[in-house]
LOTIGU-25742 format. One line per 3 residues: number of its first residue (from 1); their letters; for each residue x, z, y of N, C-alpha, C. Coordinates in steps of 0.1 Angstrom, whole numbers. Atoms other than C-alpha are relative to their C-alpha. Layout:
BEGIN
NUM) A) X,Z,Y,X,Z,Y,X,Z,Y; ... .
//
This chain:
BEGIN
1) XXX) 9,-11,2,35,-58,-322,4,11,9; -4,-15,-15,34,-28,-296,-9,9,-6; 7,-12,1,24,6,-299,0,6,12 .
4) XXX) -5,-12,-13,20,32,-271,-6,18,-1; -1,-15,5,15,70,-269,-7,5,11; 16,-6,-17,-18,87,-242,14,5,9 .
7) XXX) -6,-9,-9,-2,103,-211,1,7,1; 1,-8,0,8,129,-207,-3,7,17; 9,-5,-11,-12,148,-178,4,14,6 .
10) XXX) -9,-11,-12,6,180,-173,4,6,13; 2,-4,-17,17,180,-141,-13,-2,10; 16,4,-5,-15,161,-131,-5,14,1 .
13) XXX) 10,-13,5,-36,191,-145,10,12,8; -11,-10,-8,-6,216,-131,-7,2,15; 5,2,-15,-14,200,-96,-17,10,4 .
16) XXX) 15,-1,0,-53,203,-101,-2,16,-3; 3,-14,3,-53,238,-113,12,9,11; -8,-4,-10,-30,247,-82,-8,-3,12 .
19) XXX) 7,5,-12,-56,236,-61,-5,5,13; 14,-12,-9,-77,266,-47,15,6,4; -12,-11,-5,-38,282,-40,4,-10,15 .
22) XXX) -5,0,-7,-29,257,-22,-10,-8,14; 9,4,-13,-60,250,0,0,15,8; -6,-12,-8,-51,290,7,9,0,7 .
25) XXX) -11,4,-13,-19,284,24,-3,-10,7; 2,9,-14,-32,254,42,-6,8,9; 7,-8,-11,-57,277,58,9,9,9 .
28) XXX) -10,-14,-6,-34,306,67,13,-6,6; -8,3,-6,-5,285,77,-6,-7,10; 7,3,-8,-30,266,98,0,2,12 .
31) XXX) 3,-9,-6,-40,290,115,16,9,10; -11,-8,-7,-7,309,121,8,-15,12; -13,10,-4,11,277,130,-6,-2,17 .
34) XXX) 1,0,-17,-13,274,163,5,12,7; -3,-12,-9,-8,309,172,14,-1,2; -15,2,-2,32,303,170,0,-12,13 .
37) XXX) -3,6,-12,27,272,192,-5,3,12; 3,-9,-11,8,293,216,15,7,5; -8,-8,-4,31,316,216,16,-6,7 .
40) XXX) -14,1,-1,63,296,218,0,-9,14; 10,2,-9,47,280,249,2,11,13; 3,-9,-8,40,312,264,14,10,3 .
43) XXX) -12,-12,-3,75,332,259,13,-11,5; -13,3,-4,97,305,265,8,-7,-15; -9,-1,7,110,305,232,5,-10,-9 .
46) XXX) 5,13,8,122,273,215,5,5,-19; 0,1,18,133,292,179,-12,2,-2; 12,0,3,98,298,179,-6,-10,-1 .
49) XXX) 8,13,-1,88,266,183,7,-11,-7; -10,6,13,113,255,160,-6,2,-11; 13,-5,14,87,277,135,-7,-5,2 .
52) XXX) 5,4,2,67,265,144,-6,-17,0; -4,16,1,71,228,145,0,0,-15; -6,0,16,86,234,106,-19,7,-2 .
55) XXX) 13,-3,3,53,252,101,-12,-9,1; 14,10,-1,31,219,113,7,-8,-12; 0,4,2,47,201,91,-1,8,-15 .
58) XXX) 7,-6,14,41,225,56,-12,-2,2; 12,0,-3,4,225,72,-1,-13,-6; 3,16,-4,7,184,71,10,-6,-18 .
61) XXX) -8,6,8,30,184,38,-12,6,-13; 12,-5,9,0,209,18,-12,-7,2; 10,12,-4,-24,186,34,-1,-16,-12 .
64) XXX) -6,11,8,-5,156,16,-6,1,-14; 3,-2,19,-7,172,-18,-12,3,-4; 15,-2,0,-44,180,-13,-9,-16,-3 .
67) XXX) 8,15,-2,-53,145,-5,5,-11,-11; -7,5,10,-30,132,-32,-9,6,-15; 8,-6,10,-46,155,-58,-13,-8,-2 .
70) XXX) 14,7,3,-81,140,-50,-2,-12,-1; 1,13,-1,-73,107,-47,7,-3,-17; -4,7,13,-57,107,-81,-12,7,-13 .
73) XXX) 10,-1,12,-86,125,-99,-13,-11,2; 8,13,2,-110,98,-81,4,-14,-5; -8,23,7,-86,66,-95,-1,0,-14 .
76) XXX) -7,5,18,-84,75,-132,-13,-6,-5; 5,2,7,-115,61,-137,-1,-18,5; -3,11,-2,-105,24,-125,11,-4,-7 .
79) XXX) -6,7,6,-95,-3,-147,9,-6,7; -9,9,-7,-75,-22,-118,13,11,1; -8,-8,-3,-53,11,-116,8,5,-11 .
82) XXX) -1,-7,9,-36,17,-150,9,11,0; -7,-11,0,-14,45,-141,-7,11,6; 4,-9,-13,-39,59,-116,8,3,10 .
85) XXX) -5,-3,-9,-29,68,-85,11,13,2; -10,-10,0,0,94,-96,14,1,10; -11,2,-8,26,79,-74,-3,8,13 .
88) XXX) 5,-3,-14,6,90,-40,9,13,-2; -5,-14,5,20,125,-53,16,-3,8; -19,1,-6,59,110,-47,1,-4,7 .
91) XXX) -4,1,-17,52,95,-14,-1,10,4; 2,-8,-4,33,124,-5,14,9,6; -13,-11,1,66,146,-9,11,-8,9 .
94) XXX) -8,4,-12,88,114,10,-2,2,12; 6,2,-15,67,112,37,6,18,5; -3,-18,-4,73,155,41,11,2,2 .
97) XXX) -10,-8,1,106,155,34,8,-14,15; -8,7,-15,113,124,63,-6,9,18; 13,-3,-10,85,144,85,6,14,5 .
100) XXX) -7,-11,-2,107,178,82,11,-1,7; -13,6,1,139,160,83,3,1,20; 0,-4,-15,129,151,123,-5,7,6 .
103) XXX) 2,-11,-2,116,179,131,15,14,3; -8,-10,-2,147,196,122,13,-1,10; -15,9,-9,173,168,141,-5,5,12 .
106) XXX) 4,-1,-15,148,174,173,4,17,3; -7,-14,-2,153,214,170,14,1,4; -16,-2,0,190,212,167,5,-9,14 .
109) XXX) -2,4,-11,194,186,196,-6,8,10; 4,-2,-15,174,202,222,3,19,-3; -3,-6,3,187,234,207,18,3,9 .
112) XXX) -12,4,-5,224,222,217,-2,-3,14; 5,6,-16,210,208,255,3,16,6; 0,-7,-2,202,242,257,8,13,-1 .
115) XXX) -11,-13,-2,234,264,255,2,-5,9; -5,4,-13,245,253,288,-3,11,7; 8,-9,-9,220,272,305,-15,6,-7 .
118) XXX) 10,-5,6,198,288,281,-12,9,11; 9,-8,-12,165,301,300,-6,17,-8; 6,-11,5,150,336,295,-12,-2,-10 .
121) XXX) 15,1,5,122,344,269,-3,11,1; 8,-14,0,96,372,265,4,-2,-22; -4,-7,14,109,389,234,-10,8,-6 .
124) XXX) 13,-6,4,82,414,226,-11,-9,-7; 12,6,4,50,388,224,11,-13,-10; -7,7,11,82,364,205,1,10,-13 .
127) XXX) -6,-11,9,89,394,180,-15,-1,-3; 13,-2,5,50,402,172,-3,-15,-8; 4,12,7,43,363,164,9,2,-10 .
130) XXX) -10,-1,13,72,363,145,-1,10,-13; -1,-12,8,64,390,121,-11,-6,-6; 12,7,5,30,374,117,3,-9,-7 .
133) XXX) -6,15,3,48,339,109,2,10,-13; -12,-5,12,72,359,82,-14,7,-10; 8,-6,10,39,377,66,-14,-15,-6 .
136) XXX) 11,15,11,16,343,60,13,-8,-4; -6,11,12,46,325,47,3,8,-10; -2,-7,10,52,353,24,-12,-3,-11 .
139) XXX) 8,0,12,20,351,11,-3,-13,-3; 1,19,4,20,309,11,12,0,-10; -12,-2,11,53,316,-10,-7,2,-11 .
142) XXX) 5,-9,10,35,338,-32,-12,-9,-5; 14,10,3,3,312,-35,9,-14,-10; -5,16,5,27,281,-42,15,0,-9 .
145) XXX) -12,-2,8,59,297,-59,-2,-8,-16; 2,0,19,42,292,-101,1,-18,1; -1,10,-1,34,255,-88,10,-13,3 .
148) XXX) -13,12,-5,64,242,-73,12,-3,-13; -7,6,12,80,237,-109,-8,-9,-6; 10,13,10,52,214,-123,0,-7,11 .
151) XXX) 5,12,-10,47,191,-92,12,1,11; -3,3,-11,68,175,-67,-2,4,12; -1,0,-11,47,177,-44,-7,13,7 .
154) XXX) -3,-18,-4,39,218,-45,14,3,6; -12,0,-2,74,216,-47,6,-2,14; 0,7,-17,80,202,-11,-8,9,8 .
157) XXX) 6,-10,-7,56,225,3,1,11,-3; -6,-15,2,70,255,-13,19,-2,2; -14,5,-3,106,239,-4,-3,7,17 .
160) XXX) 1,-4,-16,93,240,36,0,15,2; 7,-13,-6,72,277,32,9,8,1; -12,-10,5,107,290,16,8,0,13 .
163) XXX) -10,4,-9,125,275,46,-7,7,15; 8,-11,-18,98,289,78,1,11,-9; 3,-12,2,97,321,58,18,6,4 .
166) XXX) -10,-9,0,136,325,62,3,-2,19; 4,0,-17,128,308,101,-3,12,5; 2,-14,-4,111,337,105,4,10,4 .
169) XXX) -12,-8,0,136,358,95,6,-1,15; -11,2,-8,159,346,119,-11,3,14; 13,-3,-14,127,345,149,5,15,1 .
172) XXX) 0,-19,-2,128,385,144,11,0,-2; -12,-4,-4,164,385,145,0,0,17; -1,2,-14,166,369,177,-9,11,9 .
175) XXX) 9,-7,-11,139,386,194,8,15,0; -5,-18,-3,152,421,185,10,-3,8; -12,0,-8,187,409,201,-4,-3,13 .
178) XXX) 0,6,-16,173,396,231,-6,16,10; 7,-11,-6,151,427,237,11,12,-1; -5,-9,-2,179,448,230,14,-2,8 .
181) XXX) -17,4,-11,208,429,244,1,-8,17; 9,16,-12,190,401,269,12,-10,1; -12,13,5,217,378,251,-9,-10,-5 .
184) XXX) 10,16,3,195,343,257,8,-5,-9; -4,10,11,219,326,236,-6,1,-15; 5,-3,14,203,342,206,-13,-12,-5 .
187) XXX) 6,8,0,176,319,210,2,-12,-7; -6,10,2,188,286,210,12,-4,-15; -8,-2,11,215,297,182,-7,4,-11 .
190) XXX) 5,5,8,186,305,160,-7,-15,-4; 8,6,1,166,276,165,13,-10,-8; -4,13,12,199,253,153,4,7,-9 .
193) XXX) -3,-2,11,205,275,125,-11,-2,-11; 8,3,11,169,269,110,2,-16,-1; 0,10,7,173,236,116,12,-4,-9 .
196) XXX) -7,2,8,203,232,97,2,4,-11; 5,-10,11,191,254,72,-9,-14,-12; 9,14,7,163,225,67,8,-9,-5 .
199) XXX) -7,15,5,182,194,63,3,-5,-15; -2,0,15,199,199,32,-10,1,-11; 10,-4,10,169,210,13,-10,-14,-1 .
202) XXX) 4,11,-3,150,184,30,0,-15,-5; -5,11,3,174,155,19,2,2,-15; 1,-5,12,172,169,-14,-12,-6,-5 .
205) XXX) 16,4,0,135,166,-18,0,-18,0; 5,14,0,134,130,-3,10,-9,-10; -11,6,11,163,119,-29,-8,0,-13 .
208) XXX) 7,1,13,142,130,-57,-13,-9,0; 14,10,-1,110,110,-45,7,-15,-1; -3,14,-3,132,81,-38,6,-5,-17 .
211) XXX) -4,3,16,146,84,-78,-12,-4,-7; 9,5,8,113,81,-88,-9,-15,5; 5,11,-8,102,53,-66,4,-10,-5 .
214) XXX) -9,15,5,129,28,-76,-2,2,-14; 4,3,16,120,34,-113,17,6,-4; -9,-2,4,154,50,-117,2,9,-15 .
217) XXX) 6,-11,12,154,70,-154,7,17,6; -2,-14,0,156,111,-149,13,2,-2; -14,-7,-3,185,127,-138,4,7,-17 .
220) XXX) -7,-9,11,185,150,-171,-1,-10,-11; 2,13,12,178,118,-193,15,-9,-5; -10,6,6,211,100,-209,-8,-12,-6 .
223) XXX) 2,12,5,198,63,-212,8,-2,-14; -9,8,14,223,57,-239,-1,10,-9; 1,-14,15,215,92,-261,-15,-7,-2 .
226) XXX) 14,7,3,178,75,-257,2,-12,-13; 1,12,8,190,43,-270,7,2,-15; -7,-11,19,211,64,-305,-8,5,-1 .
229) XXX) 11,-5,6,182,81,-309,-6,-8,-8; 14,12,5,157,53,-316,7,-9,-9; -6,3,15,188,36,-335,4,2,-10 .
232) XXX) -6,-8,15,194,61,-357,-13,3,-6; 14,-5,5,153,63,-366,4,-12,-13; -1,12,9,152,50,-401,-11,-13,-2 .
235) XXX) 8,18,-1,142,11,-401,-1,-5,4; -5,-1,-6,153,8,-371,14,-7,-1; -12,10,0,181,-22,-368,7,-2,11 .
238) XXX) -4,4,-9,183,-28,-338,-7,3,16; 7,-7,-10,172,-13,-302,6,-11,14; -6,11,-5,172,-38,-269,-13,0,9 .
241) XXX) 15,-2,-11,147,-37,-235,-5,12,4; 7,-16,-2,148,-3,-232,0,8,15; 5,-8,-10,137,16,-200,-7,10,1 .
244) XXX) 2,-11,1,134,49,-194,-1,5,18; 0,-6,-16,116,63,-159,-12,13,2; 16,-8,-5,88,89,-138,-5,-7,3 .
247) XXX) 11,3,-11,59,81,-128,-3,9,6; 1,-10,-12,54,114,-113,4,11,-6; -6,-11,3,66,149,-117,-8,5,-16 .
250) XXX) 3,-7,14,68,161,-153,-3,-13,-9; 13,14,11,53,124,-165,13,-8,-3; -8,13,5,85,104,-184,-6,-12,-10 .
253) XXX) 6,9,6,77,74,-195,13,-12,-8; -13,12,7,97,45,-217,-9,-6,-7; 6,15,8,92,12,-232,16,-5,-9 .
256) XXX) -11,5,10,117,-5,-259,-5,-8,-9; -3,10,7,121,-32,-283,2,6,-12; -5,-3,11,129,-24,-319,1,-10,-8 .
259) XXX) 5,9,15,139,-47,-347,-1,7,-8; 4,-3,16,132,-36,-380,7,-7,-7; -4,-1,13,153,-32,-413,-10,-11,-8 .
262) XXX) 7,6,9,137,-60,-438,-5,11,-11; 8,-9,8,110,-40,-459,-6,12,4; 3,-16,-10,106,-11,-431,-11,2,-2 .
265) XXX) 13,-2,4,71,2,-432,-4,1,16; 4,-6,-16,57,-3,-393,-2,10,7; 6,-14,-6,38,27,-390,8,7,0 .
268) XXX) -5,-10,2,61,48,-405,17,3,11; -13,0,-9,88,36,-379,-5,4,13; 4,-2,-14,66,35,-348,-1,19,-1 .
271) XXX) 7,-12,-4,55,73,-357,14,9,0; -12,-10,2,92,84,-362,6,-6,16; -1,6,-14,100,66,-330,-3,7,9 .
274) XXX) 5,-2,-12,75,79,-307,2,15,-5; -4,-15,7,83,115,-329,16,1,7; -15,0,-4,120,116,-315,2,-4,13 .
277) XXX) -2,-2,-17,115,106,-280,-9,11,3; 11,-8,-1,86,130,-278,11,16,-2; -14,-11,6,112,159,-298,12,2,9 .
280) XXX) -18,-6,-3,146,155,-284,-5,-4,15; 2,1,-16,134,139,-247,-9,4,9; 12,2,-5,102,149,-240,-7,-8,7 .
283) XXX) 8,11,-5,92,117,-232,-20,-3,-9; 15,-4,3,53,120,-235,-5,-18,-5; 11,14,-1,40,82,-229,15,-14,-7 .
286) XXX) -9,9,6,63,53,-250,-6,-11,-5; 8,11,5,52,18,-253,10,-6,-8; -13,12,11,75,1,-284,-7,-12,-6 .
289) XXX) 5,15,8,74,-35,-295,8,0,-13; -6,-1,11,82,-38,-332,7,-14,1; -4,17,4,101,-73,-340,8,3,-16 .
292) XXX) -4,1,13,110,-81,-374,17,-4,-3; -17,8,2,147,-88,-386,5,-10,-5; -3,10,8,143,-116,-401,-3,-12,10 .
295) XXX) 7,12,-8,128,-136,-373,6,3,15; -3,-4,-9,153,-130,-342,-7,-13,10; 9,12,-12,140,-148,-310,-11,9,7 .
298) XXX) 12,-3,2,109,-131,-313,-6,2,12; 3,-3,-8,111,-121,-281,12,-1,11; -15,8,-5,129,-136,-250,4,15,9 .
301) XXX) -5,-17,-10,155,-112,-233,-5,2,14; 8,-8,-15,145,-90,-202,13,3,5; -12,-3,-11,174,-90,-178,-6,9,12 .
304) X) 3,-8,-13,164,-58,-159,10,10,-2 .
//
């Protein structure tokens, strides 16, 4: 006998009602991101083009989560899909965080080529872009900050905006130094300090997509406080097949076995069951099979 418990949609709906914010920073990052590779182009400059490199790939990681969003509100209504397309959401965020990742290795190598003999830049028309850059990621910050706790894959693209917005920073460092010192190395010495700035954050991000991919259960989750829970529900004998994972940001899910106490009342087990993972784990969606205690076998074991 199995029970299970609706989905819970939260993040989903999170994503969806983040929508119109974050089709605003794709526009405006868009946009700036060519004028940066104009510019970086035109002065010479490669921490500029370090921004904006990191800046094509926020452009291409808010893209992700746009195309992910629609594609999972057109799947829920296919029977062949029973989870709908929620996962797209946790590629979306791998693919960004492997897409940043080299982006940030190629800065820092041709970053390093270039102490040797660092070449001049135009500081002035670098300093102007740069200020631009630092004021649309401020306001892409400000669009995607409330979202990047409910979804992954806001998350990732308010991971990048945080990261060009402190590029930035460092862009209008350098440029002032160069124009006031005409110390080229400043250059080159920003460009590997954003990228090393990225990496860590980067390899962060793709660790969490990859936990949810392999079906691993939530970091804040205690498999074995899951499994005392549900055997300390009364009527409840016995607990056994239990799996506890994401399907996508904010969505836990679990399945389990239960035997049953001789005389238990089903209902009254299944609703204290799915009441106690719901209470103490916030696990939203719980599929439990009941089995009786009198009739072991019932069900053959699952070696996963």
């Amino acid at each position: 006998m199995g029970a299970g418990h609706d989905h819970h949609h939260g993040a989903v709906n999170a994503a969806h009602h983040h929508r119109g914010r974050l089709w605003g920073a794709f526009g405006l990052l868009t946009a700036l991101m060519v004028v940066e590779a104009v510019a970086a182009f035109r002065t010479g400059s490669l921490a500029l083009l370090s921004d904006a490199g990191h800046m094509f790939t926020d452009v291409l990681g808010i893209g992700m989560a746009l195309a992910a969003i629609t594609a999972t509100r057109r799947a829920t209504g296919d029977p062949q899909r029973t989870f709908g397309l929620y996962r797209l959401e946790v590629l979306a965020a791998l693919a960004n965080a492997v897409l940043l990742s080299g982006v940030a290795v190629y800065v820092v190598v041709e970053a390093v080529r270039r102490f040797g003999d660092p070449p001049e830049v135009l500081a002035g028309p670098m300093l102007v872009v740069a200020v631009l850059g630092l004021l649309a990621n401020v306001a892409a910050f400000a669009l995607l900050r409330s979202g990047a706790r409910e979804s992954i894959n806001v998350r990732g693209a308010y991971l990048e905006v945080l990261g060009d917005l402190l590029g930035s920073l460092g862009v209008i460092g350098a440029a002032l130094l160069i124009a006031v010192t005409d110390w080229w190395w400043a250059d080159p010495l920003v460009a590997v300090g954003i990228g090393l700035f990225i990496l860590p954050r980067t390899w962060r991000l793709g660790r969490a997509a990859l936990r949810i991919l392999v079906q691993a259960a939530p970091e804040h989750l205690q498999v074995t406080a899951v499994h005392d829970r549900l055997a300390a529900v009364p009527g409840v004998a016995g607990v056994h097949d239990l799996h506890v994972w994401t399907l996508t940001s904010g969505m836990e899910v679990a399945s389990a076995h239960l035997t049953m106490t001789p005389g238990a009342d089903v209902g009254r087990v299944l609703a204290a069951a799915r009441a106690a993972l719901h209470e103490d784990f916030r696990i939203e969606h719980a599929t439990l099979q009941i089995e009786p205690g009198a009739a072991p076998g019932v069900c053959g074991s699952v070696e996963w």
